[in-house]
C-alpha positions, -999 to 999 in steps of 0.1 A, spaced: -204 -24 150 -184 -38 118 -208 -66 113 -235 -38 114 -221 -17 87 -208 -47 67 -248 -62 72 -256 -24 52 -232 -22 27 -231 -58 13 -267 -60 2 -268 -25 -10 -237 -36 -33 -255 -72 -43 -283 -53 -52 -268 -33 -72 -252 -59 -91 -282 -80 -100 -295 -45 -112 -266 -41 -133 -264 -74 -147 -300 -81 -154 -317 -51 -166 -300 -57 -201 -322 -85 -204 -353 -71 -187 -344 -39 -214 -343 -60 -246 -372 -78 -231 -395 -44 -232 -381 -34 -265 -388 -67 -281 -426 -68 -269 -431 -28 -276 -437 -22 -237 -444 14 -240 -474 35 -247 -488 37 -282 -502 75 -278 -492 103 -256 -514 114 -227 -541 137 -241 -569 143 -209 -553 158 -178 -568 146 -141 -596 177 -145 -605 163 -179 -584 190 -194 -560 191 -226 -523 185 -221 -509 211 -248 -481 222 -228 -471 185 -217 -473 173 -246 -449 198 -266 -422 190 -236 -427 154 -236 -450 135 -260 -420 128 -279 -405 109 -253 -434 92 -237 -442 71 -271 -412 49 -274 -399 44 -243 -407 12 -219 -424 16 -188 -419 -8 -161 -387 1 -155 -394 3 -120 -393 -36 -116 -355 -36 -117 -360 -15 -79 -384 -43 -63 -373 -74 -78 -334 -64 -74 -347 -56 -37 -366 -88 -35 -339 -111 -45 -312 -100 -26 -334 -100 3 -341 -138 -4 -306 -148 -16 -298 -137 20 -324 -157 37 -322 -189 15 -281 -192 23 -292 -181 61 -318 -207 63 -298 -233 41 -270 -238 58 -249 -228 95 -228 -205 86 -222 -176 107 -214 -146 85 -247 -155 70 -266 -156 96 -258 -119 105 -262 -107 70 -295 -123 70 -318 -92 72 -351 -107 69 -366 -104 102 -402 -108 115 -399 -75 135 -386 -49 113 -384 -61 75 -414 -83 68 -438 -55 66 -417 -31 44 -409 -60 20 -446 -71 15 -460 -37 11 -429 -34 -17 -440 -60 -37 -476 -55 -35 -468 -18 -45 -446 -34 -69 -471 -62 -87 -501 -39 -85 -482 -10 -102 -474 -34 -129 -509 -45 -135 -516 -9 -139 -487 0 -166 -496 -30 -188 -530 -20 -189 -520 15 -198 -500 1 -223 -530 -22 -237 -554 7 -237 -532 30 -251 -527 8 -282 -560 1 -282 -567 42 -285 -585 43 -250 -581 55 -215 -555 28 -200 -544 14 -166 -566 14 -136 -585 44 -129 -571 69 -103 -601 57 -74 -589 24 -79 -552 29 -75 -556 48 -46 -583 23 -32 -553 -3 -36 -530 19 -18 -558 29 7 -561 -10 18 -524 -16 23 -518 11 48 -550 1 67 -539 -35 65 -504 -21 77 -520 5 100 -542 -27 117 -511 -45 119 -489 -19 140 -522 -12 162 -529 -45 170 -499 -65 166 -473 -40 178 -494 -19 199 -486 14 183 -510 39 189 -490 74 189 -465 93 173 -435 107 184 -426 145 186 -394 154 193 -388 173 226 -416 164 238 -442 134 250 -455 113 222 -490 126 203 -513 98 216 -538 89 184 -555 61 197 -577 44 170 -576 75 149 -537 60 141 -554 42 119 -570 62 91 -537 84 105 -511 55 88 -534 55 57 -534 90 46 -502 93 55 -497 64 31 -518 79 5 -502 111 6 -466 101 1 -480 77 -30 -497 107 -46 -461 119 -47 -451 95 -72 -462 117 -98 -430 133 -92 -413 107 -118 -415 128 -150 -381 136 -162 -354 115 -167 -333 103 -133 -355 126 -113 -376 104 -90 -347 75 -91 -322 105 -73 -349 119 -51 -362 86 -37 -322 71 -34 -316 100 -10 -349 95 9 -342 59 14 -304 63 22 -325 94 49 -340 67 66 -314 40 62 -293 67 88 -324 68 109 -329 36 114 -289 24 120 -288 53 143 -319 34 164 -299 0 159 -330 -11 137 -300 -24 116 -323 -53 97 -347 -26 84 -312 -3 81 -296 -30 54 -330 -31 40 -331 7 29 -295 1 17 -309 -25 -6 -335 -6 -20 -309 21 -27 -283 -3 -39 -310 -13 -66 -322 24 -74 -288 33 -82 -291 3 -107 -323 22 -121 -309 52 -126 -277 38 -144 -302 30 -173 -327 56 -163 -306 88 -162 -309 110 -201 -314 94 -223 -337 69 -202 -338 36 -210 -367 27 -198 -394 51 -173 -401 39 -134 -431 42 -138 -464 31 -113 -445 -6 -108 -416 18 -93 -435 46 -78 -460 25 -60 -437 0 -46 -412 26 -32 -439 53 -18 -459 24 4 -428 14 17 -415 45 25 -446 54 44 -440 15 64 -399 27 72 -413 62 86 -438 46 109 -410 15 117 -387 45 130 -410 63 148 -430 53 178 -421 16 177 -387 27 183 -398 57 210 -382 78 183 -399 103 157 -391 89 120 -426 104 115 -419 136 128 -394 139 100 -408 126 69 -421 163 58 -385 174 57 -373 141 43 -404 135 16 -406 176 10 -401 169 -28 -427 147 -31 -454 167 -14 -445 197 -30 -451 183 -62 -484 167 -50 -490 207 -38 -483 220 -68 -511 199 -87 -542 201 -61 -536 239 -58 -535 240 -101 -568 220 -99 -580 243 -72 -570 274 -88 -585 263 -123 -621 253 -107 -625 282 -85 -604 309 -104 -610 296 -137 -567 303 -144 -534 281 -137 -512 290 -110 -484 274 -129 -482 266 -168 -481 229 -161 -487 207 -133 -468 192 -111 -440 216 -105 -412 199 -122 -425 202 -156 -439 239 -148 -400 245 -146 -394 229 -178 -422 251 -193 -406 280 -184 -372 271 -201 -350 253 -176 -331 219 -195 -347 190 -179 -311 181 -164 -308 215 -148 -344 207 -132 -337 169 -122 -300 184 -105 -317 210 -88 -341 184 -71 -317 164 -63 -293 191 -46 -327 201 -25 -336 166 -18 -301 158 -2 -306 192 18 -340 181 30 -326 146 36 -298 164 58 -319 183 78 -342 158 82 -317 134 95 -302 162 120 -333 169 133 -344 130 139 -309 122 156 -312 150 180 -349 147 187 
């Protein structure tokens, strides 16, 4: 049981540390090369203006890098392959049980975080290139979500055909049988939690709110002795905690897609990787664990709703977060206050997987 806990806390604390110590550089690196949009964001998703967005946060969106999310992945990344590397390089034993890289919990998770990761990044430097230009950046919305939409099949195929996972697990009762329908099941799950990226808005908010999530699942998955994919959520903390070091007011640098992408698609993988794989109901949890994000995905279909087929808001601005800024809350009273409800959520959500 040591080794286990050791096997968690090590990598989060490495990962950490190449956060801390390289993200100067990767910092001075954005700054240097301008990586930061040239104009604020004008044309909401309905083809809208932003007036109210803009007043809260124009000011801060010109300036500031994006791509700060690469410290998450990469830091992740790294540590994951300085394990492997010393594991693989030579015969010594407490390597080979920190070695977390394994075929049958972290090799999925750690591909769909650096494809996430890459393809976010494409995205922000286009964003950054059209805005300077003085045109629509990054890749268009279909196209992101296409991207996203072709690693969860390709994840979904994977756990259906490789793994033979065809249901989902309900607690206190029989698992939900999906057959093939798991399929298009993993991939709007998938979608769903990465349309909750928009959640990164305000400084520190999305770094705190996915630490917990991951730190959520992290529990989980020790609890199911899933202790590879365990030490991997550790080192995707341990490397978020890095981010928000720089990231928390004033930020640094933004997460941005690079971040947002990378950490939604795997999240999505660690739910399904604790669920019926392990006869246990990681799935059955995510609402309660992921509640921030999908409320803040909520909050913007019902404001596009509501202005099609009401023709009024249902908030001043969408998503939530900056609705509460709108209405006079300090950004830092709004990013505490998510994070207090996103540790709740966690708890519960924790509570209700262990006993189920």
């Amino acid at each position: 049981m040591l080794i286990d806990v050791i096997k968690v806390f090590i990598p989060a604390t490495i990962a950490f540390t190449i956060g801390m110590l390289g993200t100067p550089a990767l910092t001075a690196f954005l700054y240097r090369n301008e990586l930061w949009k040239k104009k604020a964001k004008t044309v909401a998703v309905d083809g809208g203006g932003t007036p109210i967005f803009n007043q809260l946060h124009a000011h801060k969106e010109v300036g500031t890098p994006k791509l700060g999310g690469v410290v998450i992945w990469v830091g992740a990344l790294v540590t994951s392959l300085f394990f492997w590397v010393i594991d693989s390089a030579t015969s010594i034993d407490i390597f080979a049980k920190l070695d977390f890289v394994s075929r049958d919990q972290t090799w999925i998770p750690l591909t769909t975080l650096a494809i996430g990761g890459i393809v976010g990044a494409i995205d922000d430097l286009l964003d950054i290139r059209g805005s300077k230009d003085h045109k629509a950046g990054g890749l268009s919305l279909t196209k992101r979500l296409w991207a996203v939409g072709i690693v969860g099949l390709l994840c979904a195929l994977w756990f259906y055909l490789k793994l033979d996972v065809s249901s989902i697990g309900i607690p206190f009762a029989d698992n939900l049988e999906l057959g093939v329908l798991f399929i298009p099941f993993f991939m709007l799950v998938t979608l769903a939690l990465y349309s909750g990226g928009v959640i990164d808005g305000i400084d520190g908010l999305a770094g705190g709110l996915f630490a917990t999530m991951f730190t959520a699942y992290g529990v989980i998955a020790f609890y199911q002795q899933q202790f590879n994919l365990s030490a991997l959520c550790a080192t995707i903390v341990g490397a978020l905690l890095a981010f928000l070091w720089f990231n928390i007011p004033p930020a640094r640098f933004y997460m941005s897609e690079t971040g947002s992408m990378a950490l939604t698609v795997t999240l999505a993988v660690v739910a399904f990787m604790t669920d019926a794989l392990t006869e246990r109901h990681g799935l059955f949890v995510l609402p309660l664990i992921a509640l921030p994000l999908l409320v803040t995905t909520g909050s913007v279909i019902l404001q596009l709703l509501s202005k099609k087929y009401r023709g009024k808001k249902v908030f001043m601005v969408a998503p939530l977060h900056h609705h509460f800024e709108a209405i006079g809350w300090p950004a830092y009273k709004v990013t505490m206050r998510y994070w207090v409800l996103g540790v709740m959520c966690a708890v519960v959500g924790v509570t209700v997987a262990l006993l189920g």
